[in-house]
N, C-alpha and C positions, 0 to 999 in steps of 0.2 A: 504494500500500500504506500503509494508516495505520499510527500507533504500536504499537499494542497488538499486529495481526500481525508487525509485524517483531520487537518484543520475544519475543513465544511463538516465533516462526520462530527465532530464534536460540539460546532456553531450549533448545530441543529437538534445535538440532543438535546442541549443547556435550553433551547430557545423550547424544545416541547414536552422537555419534563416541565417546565414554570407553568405550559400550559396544561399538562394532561393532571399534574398534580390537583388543579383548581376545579377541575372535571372531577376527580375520586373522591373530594375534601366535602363538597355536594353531593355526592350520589352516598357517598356511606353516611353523612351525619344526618343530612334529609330527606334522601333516597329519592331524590330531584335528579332527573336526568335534563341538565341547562344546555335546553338549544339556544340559548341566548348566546351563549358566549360567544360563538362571531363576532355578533353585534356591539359586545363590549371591547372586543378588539378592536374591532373598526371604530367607534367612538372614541376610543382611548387615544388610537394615532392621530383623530381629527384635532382633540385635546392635544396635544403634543403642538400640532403643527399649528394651531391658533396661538398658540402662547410662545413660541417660535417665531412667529410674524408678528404677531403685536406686542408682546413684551421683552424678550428677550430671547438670542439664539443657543445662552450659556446650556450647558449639561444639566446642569443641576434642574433649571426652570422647565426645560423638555423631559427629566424625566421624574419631576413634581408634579405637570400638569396631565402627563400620560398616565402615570399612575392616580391620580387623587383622581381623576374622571373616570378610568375604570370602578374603579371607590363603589365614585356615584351611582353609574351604571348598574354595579353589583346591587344596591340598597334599594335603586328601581325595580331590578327584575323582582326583589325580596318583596317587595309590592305587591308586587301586582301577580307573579306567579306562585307566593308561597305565603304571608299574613292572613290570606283570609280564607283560603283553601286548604291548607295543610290538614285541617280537622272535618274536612268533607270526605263522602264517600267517593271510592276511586283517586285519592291523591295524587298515586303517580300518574297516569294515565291525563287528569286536570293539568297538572303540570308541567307536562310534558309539550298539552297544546297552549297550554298559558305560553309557556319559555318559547316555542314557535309565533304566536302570532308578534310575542314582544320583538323578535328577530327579526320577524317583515315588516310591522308597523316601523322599528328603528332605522331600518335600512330606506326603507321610503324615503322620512323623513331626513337621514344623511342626503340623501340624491337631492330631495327639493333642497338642502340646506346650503349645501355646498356644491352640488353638480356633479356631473359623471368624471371632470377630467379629473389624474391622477394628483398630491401633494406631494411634495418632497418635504422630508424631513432633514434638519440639517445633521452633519457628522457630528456627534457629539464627541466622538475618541480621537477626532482629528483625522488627517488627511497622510500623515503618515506611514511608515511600513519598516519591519525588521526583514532580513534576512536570516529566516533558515537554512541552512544548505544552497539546493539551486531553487528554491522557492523562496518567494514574497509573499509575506503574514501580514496584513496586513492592521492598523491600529483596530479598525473596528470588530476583527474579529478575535484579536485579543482581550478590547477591552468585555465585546460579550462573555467571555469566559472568561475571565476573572469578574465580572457582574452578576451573572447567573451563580456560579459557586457559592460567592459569597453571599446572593439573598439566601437560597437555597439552603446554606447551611445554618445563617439565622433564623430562618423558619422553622427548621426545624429545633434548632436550641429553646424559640420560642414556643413551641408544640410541646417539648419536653420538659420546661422548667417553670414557665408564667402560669399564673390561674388561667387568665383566659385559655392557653393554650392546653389546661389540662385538661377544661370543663368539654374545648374542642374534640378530645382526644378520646375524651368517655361516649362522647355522642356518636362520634365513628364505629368507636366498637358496640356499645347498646342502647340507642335512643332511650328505649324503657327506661333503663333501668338508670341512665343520668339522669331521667325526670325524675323518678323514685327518691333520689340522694341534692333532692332541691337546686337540680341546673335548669335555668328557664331556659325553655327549648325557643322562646321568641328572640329573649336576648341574643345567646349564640347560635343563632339561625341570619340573625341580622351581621353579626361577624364574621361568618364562614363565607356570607356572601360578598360584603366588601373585599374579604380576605382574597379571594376566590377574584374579585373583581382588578383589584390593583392587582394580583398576579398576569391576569390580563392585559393589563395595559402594560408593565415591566414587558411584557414579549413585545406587544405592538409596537414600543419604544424599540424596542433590539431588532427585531425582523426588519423597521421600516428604514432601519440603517442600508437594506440592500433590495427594499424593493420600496416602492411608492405606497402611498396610502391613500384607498379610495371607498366608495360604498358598499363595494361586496370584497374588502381587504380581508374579512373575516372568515368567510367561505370553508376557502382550503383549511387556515390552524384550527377550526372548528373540526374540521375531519380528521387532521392530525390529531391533535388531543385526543376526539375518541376514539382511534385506531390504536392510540398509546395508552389510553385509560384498558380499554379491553385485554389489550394484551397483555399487561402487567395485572390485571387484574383490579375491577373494579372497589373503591376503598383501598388500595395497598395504596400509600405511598413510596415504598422502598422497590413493588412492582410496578410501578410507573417511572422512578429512575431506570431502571432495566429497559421499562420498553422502550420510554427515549432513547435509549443507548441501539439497542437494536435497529431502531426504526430511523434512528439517524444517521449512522451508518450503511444501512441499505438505502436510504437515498440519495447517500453520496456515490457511493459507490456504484448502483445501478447510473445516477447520472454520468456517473465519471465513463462508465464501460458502455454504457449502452445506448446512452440518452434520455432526457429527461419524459418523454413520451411514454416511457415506460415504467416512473416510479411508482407509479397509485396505482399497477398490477400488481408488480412486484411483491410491495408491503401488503397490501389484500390478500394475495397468495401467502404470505408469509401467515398472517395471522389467522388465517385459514386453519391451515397447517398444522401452527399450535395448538390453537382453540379444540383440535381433532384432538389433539392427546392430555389438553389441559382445559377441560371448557369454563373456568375459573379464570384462568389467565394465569401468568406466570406464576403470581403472589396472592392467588385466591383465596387463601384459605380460611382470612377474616368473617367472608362471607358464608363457609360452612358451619362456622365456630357461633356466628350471631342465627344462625336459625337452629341449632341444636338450644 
């Protein structure tokens, strides 16, 4: 494997463990499957590049304002698909088409808001480049990887050591039984999804380092995430670092070798594959453990 695919191979995990993570962090604590999260990707990079053009081009302010409007995004979908449904019959199934129409309504409204043509986001890691070997690394796909690592690995220190992050942590493994031991399931229901949400926009910020941002920007990481939520196994977080890993390097590498026409087989086939010999996904086994 030469440089340049393991550099992309690794951009791409970082970039859809942040997203697959915020996909399993919902589905195990609420058992919410969020077709929304396109839409907060896409609104997140719209955030970004507003505050980009009208306030400031610095790093910090593009990825305050991608992030804190994923935030928001997250606390709307909490709205409208999960406060006043969550205790109706069929939940999941309501929620499911909740989190869809929020996805089309949003995307609508991006297109009247701002129009079809694409946004550039500016370089945040600068315009620089190291030399590896006989490859050029360029700053942006350094700084992503060393960005993702380090949220990544505060979330999770935060997951393991804060209240909030514990109360999150009981809910993943047994909604019941966190209500039982007095965790309001509204409070950290509204957490999980901003949480969920500014993990959203942290990618939208990192991806739109190398692609534009537009109204259906969301689309594909939306399929990513759930092709990497599935195979790592729905609720695992440590299965969703895996499947990134997997899923990142197969579409590097199918790009590098075959072409990019081929990636969304390839990973389809792949998880295919698995799912035949693991229909849990890599890291399933939370889900066995909470219906016993």
């Amino acid at each position: 494997m030469d440089m340049f695919t393991l550099m992309s191979g690794l951009q791409l995990t970082c970039i859809y463990a942040i997203l697959a993570i915020g996909v399993s962090i919902i589905w195990s604590s609420l058992g919410m499957l969020n077709l929304a999260h396109g839409f907060t990707f896409a609104a997140a990079g719209y955030g970004a590049w507003w505050a980009a053009t009208t306030i400031s081009k610095s790093a910090v302010v593009v990825f305050v304002a991608g992030i804190s409007t994923g935030a928001l995004v997250g606390i709307v979908i909490y709205v409208a698909a999960f406060l006043y449904i969550y205790d109706k019959p069929n939940y999941p199934v309501r929620a499911l088409i909740a989190t869809m129409a929020v996805n089309m309504i949003g995307v609508q409204i991006l297109m009247w808001w701002f129009g079809p043509r694409m946004k550039p986001l500016p370089k945040v890691f600068g315009f620089g480049s190291v030399k590896i070997g006989d490859v050029i690394v360029t700053y942006s796909q350094l700084g992503t990887l060393v960005c993702s690592v380090g949220v990544l690995g505060v979330l999770l220190g935060w997951l393991g050591i804060t209240r909030r992050g514990l109360e999150i942590r009981a809910m993943m493994q047994n909604p019941e039984g966190a209500a039982l031991v007095g965790i309001s399931l509204r409070t950290t229901a509204l957490w999980v999804m901003a949480l969920s949400g500014a993990l959203a926009g942290l990618a939208a910020v990192l991806l739109s380092q190398t692609f534009f941002v537009n109204p259906y920007a969301g689309l594909q990481p939306l399929i990513k995430g759930l092709i990497v939520a599935l195979l790592g196994g729905l609720g695992s977080i440590g299965g969703a670092m895996v499947g990134a890993l997997m899923v990142g390097f197969a579409e590097a590498l199918t790009a590098s070798h075959l072409g990019g026409q081929y990636v969304l087989m390839v990973q389809f086939t792949m998880i295919i594959i698995i799912l035949l010999f693991r229909p849990r996904g890599i890291a399933g086994l939370l889900d066995e453990a909470r219906e016993e």
